[in-house]
C-alpha positions in Angstrom: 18.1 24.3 13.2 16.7 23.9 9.5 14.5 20.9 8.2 14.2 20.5 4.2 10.6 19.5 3.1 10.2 17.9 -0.2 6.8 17.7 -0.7 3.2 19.3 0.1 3.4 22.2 2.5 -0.1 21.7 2.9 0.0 18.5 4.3 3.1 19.0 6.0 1.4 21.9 8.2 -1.7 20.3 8.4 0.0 16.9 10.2 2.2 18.8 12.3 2.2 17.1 15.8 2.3 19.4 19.0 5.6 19.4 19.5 7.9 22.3 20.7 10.7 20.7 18.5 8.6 20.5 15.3 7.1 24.1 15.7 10.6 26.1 16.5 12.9 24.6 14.3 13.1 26.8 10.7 10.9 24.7 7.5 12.3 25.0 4.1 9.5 23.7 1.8 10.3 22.9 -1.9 7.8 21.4 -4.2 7.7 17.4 -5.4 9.1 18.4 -8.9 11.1 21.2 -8.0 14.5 20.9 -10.4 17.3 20.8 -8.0 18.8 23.9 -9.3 16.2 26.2 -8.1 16.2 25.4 -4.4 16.9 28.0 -2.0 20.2 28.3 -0.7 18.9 27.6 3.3 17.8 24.4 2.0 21.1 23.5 1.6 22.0 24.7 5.0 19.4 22.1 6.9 20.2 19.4 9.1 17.3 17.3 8.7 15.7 16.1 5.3 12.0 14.5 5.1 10.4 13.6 1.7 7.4 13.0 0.1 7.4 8.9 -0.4 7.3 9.3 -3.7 10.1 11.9 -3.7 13.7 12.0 -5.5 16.4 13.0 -3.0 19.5 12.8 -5.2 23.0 11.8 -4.0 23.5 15.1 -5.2 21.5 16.6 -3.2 22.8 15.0 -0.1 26.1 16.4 -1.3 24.9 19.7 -1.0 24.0 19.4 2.4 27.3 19.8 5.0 25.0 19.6 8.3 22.7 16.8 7.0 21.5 14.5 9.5 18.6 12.3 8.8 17.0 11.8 5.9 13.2 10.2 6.7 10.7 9.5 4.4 7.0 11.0 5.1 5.6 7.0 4.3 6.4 3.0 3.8 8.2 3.8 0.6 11.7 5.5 0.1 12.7 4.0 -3.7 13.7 7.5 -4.5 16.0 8.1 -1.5 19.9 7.3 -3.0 20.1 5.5 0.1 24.0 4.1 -1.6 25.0 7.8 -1.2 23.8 9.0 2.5 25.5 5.3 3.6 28.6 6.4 2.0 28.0 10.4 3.6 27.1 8.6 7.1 23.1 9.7 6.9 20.6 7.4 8.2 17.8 6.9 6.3 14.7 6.4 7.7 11.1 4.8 6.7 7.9 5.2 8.6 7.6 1.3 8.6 4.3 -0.4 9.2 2.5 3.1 9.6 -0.5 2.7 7.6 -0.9 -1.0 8.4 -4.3 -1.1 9.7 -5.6 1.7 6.8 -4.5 -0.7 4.1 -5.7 -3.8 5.7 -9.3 -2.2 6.0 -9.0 -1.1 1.9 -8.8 -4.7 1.6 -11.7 -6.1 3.7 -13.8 -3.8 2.6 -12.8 -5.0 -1.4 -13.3 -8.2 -0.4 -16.8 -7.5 1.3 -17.8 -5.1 -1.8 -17.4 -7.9 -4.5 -18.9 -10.2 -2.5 -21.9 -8.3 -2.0 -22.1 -6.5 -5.3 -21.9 -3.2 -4.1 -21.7 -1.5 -7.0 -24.4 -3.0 -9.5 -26.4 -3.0 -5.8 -26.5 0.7 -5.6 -26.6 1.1 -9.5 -29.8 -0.4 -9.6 -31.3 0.9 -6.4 -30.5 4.1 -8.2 -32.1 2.8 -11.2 -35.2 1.8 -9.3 -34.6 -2.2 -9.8 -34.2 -2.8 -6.2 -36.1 -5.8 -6.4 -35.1 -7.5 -9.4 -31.5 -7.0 -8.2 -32.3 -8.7 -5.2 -34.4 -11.5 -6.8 -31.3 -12.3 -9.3 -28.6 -11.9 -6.2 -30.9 -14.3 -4.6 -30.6 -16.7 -7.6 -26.8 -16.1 -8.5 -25.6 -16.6 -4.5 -24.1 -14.6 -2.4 -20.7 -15.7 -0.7 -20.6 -14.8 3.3 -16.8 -14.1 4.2 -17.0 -16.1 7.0 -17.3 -18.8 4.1 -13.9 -18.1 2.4 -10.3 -19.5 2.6 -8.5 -16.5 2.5 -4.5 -16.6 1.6 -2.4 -13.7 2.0 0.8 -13.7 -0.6 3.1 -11.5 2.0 3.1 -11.6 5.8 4.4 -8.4 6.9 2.8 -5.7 9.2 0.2 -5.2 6.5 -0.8 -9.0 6.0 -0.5 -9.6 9.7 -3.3 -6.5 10.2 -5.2 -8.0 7.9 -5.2 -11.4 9.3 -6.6 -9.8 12.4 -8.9 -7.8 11.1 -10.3 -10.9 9.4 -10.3 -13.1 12.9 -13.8 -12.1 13.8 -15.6 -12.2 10.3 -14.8 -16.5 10.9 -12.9 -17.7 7.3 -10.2 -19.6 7.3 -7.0 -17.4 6.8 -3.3 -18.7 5.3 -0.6 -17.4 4.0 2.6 -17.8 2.0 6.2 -16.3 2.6 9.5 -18.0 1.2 10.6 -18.3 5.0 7.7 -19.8 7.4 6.9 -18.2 10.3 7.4 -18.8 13.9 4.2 -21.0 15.2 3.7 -18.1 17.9 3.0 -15.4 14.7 0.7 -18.3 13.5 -1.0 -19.1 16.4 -1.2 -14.7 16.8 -2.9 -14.5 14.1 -4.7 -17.9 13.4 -3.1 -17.8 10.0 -1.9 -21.1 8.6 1.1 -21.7 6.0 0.9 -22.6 2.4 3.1 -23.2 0.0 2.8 -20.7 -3.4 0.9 -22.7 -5.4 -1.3 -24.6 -2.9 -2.6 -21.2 -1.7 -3.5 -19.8 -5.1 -5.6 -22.7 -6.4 -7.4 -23.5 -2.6 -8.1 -19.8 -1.9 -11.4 -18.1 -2.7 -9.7 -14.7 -1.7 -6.1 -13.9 -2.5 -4.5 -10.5 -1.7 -1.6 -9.6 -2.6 0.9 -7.8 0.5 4.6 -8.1 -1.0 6.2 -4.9 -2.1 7.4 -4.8 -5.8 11.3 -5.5 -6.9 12.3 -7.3 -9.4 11.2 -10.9 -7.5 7.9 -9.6 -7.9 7.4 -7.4 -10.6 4.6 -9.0 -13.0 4.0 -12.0 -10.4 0.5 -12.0 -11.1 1.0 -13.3 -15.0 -1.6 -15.7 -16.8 0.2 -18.8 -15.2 -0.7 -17.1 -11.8 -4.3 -16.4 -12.8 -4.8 -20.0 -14.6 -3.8 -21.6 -11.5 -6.5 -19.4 -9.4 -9.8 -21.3 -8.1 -12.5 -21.2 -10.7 -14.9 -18.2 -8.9 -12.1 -16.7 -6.7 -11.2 -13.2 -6.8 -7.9 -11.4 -6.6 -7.4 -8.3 -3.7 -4.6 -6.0 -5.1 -3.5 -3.2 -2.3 -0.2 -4.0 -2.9 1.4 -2.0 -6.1 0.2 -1.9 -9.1 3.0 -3.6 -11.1 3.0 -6.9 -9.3 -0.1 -7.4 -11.4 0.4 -7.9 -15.5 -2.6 -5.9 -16.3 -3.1 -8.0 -19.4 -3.0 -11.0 -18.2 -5.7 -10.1 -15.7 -8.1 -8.5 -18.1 -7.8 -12.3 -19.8 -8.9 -13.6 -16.7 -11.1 -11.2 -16.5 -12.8 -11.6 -19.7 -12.2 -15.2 -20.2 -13.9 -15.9 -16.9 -10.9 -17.7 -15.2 -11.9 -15.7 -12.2 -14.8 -14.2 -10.0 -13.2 -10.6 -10.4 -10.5 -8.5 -8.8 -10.6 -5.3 -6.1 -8.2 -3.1 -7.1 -6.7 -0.5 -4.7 -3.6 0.1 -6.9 -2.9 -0.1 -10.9 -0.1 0.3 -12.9 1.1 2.5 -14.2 -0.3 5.7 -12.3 -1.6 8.2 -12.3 -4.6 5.4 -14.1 -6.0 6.2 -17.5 -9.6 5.8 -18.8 -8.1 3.2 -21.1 -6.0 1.3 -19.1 -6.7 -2.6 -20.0 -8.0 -3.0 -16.1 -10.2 -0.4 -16.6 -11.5 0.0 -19.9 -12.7 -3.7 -19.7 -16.0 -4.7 -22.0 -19.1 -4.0 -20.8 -20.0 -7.6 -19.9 -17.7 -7.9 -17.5 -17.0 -4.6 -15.7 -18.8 -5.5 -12.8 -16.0 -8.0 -11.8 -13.8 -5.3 -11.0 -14.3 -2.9 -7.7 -11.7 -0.3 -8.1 -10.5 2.7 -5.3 -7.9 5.4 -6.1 -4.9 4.0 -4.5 -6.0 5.4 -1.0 -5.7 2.6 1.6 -2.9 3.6 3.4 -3.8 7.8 3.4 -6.1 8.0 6.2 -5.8 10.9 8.4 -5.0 8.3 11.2 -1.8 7.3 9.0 -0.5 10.8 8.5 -1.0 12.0 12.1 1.2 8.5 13.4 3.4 9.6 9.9 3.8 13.1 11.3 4.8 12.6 14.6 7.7 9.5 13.9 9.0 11.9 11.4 9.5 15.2 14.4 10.5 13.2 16.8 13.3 11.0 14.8 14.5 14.8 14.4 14.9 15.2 17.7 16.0 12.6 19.0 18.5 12.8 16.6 18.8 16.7 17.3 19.6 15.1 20.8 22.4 13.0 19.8 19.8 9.8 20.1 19.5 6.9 17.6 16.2 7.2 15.6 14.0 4.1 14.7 13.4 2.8 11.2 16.8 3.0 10.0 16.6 1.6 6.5 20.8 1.6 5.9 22.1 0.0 8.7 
């Protein structure tokens, strides 16, 4: 048997799970970009397809493949799987739902807890040797305990709901807001309470964003969203990028509607020196605490990745059902 990798060989080999399944069966790797016209011909002969997240896998493609059967994608994400085509060829399609969960939930406490606590200037001027007078103005200016917040979650999937445990034992209050309210057992789960939209926007001193981006969501975070923000609250981003208008938020930003914004993700990527978020005047760029889009990439992620993807081969291999199916 044959598996087609699209994507890094590197990783691929590096999260391979000891299995007997995943080391026997014959890899054909083919890089991200690779034009389709330049694959090998035994990549065409595979039965089993896994891709990068960010990976195109053509209809064409699938096309190509007579023995194809499963198609998983290494992450959450699978917007360049033609998933229209392998439901019309009779592929499942499959996602590793929910697998980096508690990596991106963290990415976001610990945003919350670095603006908060200033981490940035804070080790600037320990570095700078104004330990003290950092301290004496922190002591001055305030500075917020998380225990102290109302924290609202926009989004209450496995991410949100990670987060709204992790955040049980810091104390704050914890809501959320979904078009469809949940059961009161999730609530009760996760001591989060329901809000609607706009209540939760302006009564939140946190709000962090957890919905995936279509076209419901695309730009949600516009100037009306930021004006209707808590004055001194601060926006958590871990979500995508484009669900944020970046200018917009660099009016809030400079205009002082809000306290600041942590930033796991930014559109577009990869992020430019001079992206509006990030090329922000110098008065105001320690409102922002940006990381490199890596809250879901921990090695715990890829290792639970790894393993769903090899044994959905199998089991399918076996004539099983896999889990995650994505196209019915």
């Amino acid at each position: 048997m044959k598996a087609l990798v699209i994507g890094s060989q590197e990783r691929f080999e590096k999260y391979m799970p000891d299995m007997e399944f995943a080391r026997e069966i014959e890899k054909i790797y083919v890089d991200l970009n690779m034009p389709l016209e330049e694959y090998p011909q035994e990549a065409f002969e595979a039965e089993f397809l896994a891709a990068d997240a960010i990976a195109g896998v053509p209809g064409e493609l699938m096309r190509k493949m007579p023995n194809l059967k499963l198609i998983h994608s290494e992450g959450v994400g699978y917007n360049g799987i033609d998933v229209n085509t392998a439901t019309e060829l009779g592929i499942p399609v499959c996602n590793n739902k929910g697998i980096n969960a508690s990596a991106v939930a963290e990415q976001s406490v610990l945003l919350m807890l670095g603006l908060l606590r200033t981490v940035i200037p804070g080790d600037r001027a320990v570095r700078q040797g104004k330990q003290i007078q950092m301290k004496e103005r922190r002591m001055i200016e305030g500075i917020t305990e998380l225990s102290e917040c109302r924290v609202g979650l926009i989004g209450f999937g496995d991410i949100g709901k990670a987060l709204a445990g992790m955040l049980q034992p810091f104390g704050c209050q914890v809501f959320y807001y979904t078009r469809t309210r949940k059961s009161a057992e999730v609530e009760n789960r996760y001591h989060a309470s329901w809000l609607p939209l706009e209540e939760l926007i302006s009564t939140c001193d946190m709000v962090s964003i957890h919905v995936p981006v279509n076209e419901e969501t695309a730009g949600m975070v516009n100037e009306q969203f930021l004006k209707s923000m808590k004055l001194g609250a601060y926006l958590i981003n871990t979500a995508r990028g484009e669900i944020v208008d970046n200018a917009a938020l660099r009016k809030a930003l400079t205009e002082g509607w809000i306290a600041g914004a942590g930033l796991d993700t930014i559109a577009p990527e990869p992020v430019s020196a001079d992206n509006p978020v990030v090329d922000l005047p110098e008065e105001v760029r320690d409102k922002v605490l940006y990381s490199p889009h890596l809250g879901g990439i921990t090695t715990g992620t890829f290792r639970r990745a790894h393993r769903n993807i090899w044994t959905a081969f199998e089991t399918v291999a076996a004539g099983g059902r896999p889990e995650n199916i994505v196209n019915g």
